[in-house]
C-alpha positions in Angstrom: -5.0 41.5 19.2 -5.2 39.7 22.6 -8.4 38.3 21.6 -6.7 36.5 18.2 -3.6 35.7 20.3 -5.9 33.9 22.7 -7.7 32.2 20.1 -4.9 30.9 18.1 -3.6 29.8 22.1 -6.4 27.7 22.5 -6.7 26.2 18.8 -2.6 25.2 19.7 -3.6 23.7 22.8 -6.2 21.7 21.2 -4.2 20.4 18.6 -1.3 19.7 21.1 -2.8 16.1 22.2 -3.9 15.8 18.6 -0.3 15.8 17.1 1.1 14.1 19.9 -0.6 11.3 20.0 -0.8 10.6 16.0 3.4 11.2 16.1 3.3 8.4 19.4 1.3 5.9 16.9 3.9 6.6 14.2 6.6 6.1 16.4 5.4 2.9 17.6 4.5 1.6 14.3 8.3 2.6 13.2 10.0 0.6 15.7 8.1 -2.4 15.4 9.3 -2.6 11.5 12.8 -2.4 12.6 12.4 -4.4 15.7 11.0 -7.6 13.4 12.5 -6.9 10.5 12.9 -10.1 9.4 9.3 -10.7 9.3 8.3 -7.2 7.8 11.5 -6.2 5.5 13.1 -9.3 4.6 10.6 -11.6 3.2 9.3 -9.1 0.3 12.9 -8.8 -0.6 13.6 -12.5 -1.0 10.6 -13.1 -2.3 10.9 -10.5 -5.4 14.3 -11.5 -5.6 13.1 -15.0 -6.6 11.1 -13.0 -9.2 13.7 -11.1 -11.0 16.3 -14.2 -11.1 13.5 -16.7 -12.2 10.6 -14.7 -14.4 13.2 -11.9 -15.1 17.0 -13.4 -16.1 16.1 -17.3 -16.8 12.7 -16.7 -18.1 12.7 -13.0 -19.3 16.1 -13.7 -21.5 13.8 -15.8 -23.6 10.9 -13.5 -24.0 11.0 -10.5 -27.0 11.2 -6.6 -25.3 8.2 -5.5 -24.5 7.3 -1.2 -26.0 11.5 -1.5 -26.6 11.6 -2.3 -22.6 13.5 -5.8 -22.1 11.2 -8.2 -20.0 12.9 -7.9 -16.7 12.7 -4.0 -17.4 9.2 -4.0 -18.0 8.1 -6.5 -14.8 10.0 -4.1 -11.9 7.7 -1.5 -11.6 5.0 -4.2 -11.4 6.9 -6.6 -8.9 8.1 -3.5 -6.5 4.1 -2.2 -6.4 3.3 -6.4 -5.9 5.7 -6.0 -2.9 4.1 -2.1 -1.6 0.5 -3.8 -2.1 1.5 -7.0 0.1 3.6 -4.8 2.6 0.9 -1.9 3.6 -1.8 -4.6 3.7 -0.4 -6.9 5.8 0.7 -4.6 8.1 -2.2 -2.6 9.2 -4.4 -6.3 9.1 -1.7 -8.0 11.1 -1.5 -4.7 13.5 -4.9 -3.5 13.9 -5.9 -7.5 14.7 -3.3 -7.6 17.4 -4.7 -4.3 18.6 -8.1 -5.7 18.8 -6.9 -8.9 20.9 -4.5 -7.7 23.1 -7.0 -4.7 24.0 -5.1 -2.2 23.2 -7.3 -0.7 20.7 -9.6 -0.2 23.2 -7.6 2.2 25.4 -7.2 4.2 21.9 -10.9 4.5 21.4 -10.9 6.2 25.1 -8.4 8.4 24.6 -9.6 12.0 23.7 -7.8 11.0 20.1 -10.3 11.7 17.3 -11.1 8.3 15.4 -9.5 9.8 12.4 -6.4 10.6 13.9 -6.2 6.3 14.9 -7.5 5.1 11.8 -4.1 7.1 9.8 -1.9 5.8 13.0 -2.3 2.6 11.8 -2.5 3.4 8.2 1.0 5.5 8.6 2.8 2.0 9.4 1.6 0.4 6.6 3.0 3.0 4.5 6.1 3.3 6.3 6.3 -0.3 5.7 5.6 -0.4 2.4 8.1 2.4 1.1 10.7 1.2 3.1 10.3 -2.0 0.9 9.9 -0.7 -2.3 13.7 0.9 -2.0 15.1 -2.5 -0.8 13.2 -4.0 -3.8 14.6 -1.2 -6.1 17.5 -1.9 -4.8 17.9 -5.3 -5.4 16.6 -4.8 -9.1 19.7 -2.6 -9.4 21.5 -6.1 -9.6 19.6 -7.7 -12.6 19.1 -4.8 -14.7 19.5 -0.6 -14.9 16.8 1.3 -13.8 14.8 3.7 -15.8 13.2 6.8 -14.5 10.7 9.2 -16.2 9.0 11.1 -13.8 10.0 10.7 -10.0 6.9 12.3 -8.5 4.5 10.1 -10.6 7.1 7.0 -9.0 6.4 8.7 -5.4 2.9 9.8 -6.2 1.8 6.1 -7.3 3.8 4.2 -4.6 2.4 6.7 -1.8 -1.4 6.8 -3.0 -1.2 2.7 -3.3 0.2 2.3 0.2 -2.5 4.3 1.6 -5.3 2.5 0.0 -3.9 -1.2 0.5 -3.2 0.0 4.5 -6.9 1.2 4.8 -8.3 -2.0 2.9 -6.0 -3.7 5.4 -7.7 -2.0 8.3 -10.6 -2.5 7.4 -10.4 -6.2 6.8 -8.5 -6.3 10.5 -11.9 -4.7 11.4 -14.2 -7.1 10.3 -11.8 -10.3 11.0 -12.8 -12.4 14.4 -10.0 -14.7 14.1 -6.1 -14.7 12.7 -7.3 -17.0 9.9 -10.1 -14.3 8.8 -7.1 -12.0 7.9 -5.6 -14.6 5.6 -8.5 -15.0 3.4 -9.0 -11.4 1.6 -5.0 -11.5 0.6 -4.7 -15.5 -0.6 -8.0 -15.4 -2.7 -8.7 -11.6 -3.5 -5.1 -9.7 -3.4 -3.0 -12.7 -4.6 -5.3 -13.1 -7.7 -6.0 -9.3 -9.2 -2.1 -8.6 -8.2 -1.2 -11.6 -10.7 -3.9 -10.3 -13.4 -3.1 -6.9 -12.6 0.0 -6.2 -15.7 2.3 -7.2 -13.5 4.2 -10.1 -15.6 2.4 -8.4 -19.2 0.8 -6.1 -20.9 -2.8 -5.8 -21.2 -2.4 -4.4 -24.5 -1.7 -8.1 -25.8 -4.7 -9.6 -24.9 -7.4 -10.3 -26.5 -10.3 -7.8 -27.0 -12.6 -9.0 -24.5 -9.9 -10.2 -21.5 -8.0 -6.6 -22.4 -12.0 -5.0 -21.0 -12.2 -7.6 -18.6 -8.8 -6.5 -16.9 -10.0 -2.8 -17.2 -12.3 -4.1 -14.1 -9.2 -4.8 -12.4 -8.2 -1.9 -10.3 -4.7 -3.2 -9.5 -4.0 -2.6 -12.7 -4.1 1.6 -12.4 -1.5 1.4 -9.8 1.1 -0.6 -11.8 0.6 1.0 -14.7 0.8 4.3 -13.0 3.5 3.7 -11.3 5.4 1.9 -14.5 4.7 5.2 -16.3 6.8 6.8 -13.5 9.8 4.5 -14.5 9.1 3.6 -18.2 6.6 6.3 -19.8 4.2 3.9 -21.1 1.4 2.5 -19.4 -1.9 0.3 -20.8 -4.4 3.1 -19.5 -4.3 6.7 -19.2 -2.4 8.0 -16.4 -5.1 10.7 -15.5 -7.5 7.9 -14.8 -5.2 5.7 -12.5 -4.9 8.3 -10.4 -8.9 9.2 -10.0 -9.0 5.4 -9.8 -6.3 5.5 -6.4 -8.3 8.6 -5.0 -11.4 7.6 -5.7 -11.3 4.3 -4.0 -9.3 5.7 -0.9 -12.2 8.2 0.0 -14.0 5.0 -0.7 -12.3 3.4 2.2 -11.9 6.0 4.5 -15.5 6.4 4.4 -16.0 3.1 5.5 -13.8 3.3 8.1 -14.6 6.3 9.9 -18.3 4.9 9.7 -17.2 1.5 11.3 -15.5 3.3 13.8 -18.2 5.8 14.4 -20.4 2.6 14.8 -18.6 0.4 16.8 -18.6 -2.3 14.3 -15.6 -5.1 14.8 -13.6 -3.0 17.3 -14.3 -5.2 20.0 -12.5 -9.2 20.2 
């Protein structure tokens, strides 16, 4: 008995600087969303607000319903992921970047923290980020149309899984960046473009044959149509698959990073 209670002791006081230091990260990464919130909240708001008044309620009004869905019904689950994809990215790029330059990753990477426990600091205010956003954006859909809900776990599930995998993409891009404008280029001509192409604004379902198995290659596409199933029920793939798709490529990307870090690669201005 004194010999488990010493063990279980020492495993505590291991895990002590662990925990601390991964809820310090969190902490930090909280307040500096709410300190500049009208770079990291507002901006997704009044962007997709632009969105549902102009593609939704001028445009939309003309357009036939969509599986019995009207238009602007049918293109909120797709704007609000648009909005977690943009948020968690940018965020961890932007962060990790400024980490990098103003050397204050470096006193992480000497700090008894394992690298794992810094790679999902920074990936936790992308998420953070990201969430908080997706319930102003719900909330400002509330003003154009009702909301439908389905299934509330798949909603959480799908938002949750997205915002990790866009805030590790966004690490790992803040990684390999050696200059502000080398964080610009992955979102303007890689994000921007599958996010547009990604059943956002339609259904793959209407295209034809060969740009409907084109857009299969598209993995943007899992995550809005998973998380549209959460609101709507219907989806353009099978839900089963969007989800190996989400887990899949976030191993895929955690792999990565814990090798760059193991490495060295990037870490250094």
């Amino acid at each position: 008995m004194a010999l488990s209670n010493s063990l279980n002791s020492t495993m505590t006081t291991h895990r002590a600087p662990i925990v601390i230091g991964f809820l310090t990260m969190v902490r930090k990464e909280t307040v500096r969303i709410f300190r500049i919130w009208s770079q990291t909240l507002l901006p997704p708001v009044v962007t997709t607000t632009l969105y549902f008044a102009i593609f939704g309620t001028f445009i939309g009004s003309q357009i036939a319903k969509i599986d019995g869905f009207s238009y602007i019904l049918f293109i909120v689950p797709g704007l609000v992921m648009m909005a977690v994809i943009t948020s968690s990215y940018s965020n961890v790029v932007s962060t990790f970047f400024g980490a990098k330059m103003q050397r204050y990753l470096e006193e992480l990477l000497v700090s008894p923290l394992p690298n794992w426990v810094v790679i999902f600091g920074f990936v936790s205010g992308g998420v953070i980020r990201s969430l908080l956003v997706a319930v102003l954006v719900l909330l400002v859909a509330l003003f154009f149309t009702h909301l439908v809900i389905f299934n509330l776990a798949i909603i959480f599930a799908a938002a949750f899984l997205t915002s990790i995998l866009f805030s590790l993409a966004g690490l790992v891009n803040g990684i390999y960046a050696k200059s502000f404008d080398a964080i610009n280029i992955v979102p303007t001509f890689v994000l921007t473009p599958l996010t547009y192409l990604g059943g956002v604004f339609y259904s793959v379902d209407r295209l034809p044959p060969f740009f409907r198995e084109l857009s299969l290659l598209n993995p943007i596409l899992y995550m809005v149509n998973a998380f549209r199933y959460g609101f709507l029920g219907i989806s353009d793939v099978s839900l089963r698959t969007s989800f190996i798709v989400m887990v899949v490529l976030i191993c895929v990307l955690l792999a990565l990073a814990l090798w760059l870090f193991q490495k060295g690669n990037g870490l250094k201005s």
